[in-house]
N, C-alpha and C positions, 0 to 999 in steps of 0.2 A: 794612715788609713784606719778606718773605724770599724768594728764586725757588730756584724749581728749572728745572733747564737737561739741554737735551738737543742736544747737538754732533754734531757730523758722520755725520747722518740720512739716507743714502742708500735710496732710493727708483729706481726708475725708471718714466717716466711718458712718454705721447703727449703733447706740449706743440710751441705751434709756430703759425705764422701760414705757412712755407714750406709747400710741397707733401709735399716730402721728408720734414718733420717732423711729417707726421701720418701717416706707416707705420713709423715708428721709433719704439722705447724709448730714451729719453734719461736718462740719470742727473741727479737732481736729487740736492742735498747742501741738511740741511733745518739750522739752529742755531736753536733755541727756549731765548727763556727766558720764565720765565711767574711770576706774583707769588701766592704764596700763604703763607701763616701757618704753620708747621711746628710751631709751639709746642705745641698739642695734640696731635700725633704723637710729639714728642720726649718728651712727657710720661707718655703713654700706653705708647710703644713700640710702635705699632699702628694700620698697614698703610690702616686705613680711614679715619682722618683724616691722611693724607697724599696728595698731589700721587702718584698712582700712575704715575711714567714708563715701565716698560708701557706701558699702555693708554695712554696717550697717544701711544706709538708705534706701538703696533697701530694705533692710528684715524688719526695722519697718512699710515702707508702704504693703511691703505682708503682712507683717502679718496682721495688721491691718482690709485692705481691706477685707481678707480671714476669719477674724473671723467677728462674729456677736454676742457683748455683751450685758448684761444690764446696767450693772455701770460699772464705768471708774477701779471702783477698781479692780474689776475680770481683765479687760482688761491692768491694768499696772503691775498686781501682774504675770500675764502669760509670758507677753514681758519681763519682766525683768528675769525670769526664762531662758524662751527661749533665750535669748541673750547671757545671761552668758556661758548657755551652747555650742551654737555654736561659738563666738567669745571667749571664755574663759577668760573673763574677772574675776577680781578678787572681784570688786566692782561695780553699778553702781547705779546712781539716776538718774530718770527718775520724769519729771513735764509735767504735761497734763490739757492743759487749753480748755474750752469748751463754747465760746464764743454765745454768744445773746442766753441764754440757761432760765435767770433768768434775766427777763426786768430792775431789779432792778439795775442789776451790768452788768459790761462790759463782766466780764468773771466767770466761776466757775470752779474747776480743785483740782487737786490732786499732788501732792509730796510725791514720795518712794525715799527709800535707799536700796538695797540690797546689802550682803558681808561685805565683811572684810573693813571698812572704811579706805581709804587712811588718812596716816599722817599729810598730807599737810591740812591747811584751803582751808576748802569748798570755792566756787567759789563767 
């Protein structure tokens, strides 16, 4: 199985368990890669049997914006449901970095997997 990938996906969103961080927009940084078959596209040349990353970055910033979580977990465990379901993906992994969150570190974030894991070494 073959992925297509989408890197450093900035977004900003209300996320947050603190007080402070449910009247702020916070930057979240989004890295998706997701498992799909290209072979009909490459074959074709054409648009509609492919993995359209567009829209699949139009729909993680709605989404995003449109929902209001507390932890990033709620918020990647939903996206990655929701995704599979409209793009019909078979796999994807999603990583969400959450930048000047924890003075200590540059960033703090999270890494899923969902589905059937592609064959291929991870990226």
């Amino acid at each position: 199985m073959d992925k297509v990938f989408i890197d450093g996906l900035q977004v900003d969103a209300i996320i947050g368990v603190f007080d402070w961080e449910k009247q702020v927009h916070q930057p979240l940084i989004f890295d998706l890669a997701m498992a799909w078959d290209i072979r009909m596209a490459a074959a074709t040349d054409d648009l509609v049997h492919a993995l359209n990353y567009q829209a699949v970055t139009e729909f993680v910033e709605r989404f995003v914006r449109e929902q209001h979580f507390q932890l990033l977990e709620s918020l990647l465990e939903r996206l990655a449901e929701q995704l599979r379901q409209e793009f019909g993906m078979p796999w994807i992994s999603i990583r969400v970095t959450k930048p000047a969150v924890v003075p200590q570190a540059r960033a703090v974030g999270l890494y899923i997997e969902r589905g059937d894991a592609p064959l291929m070494s991870r990226r």
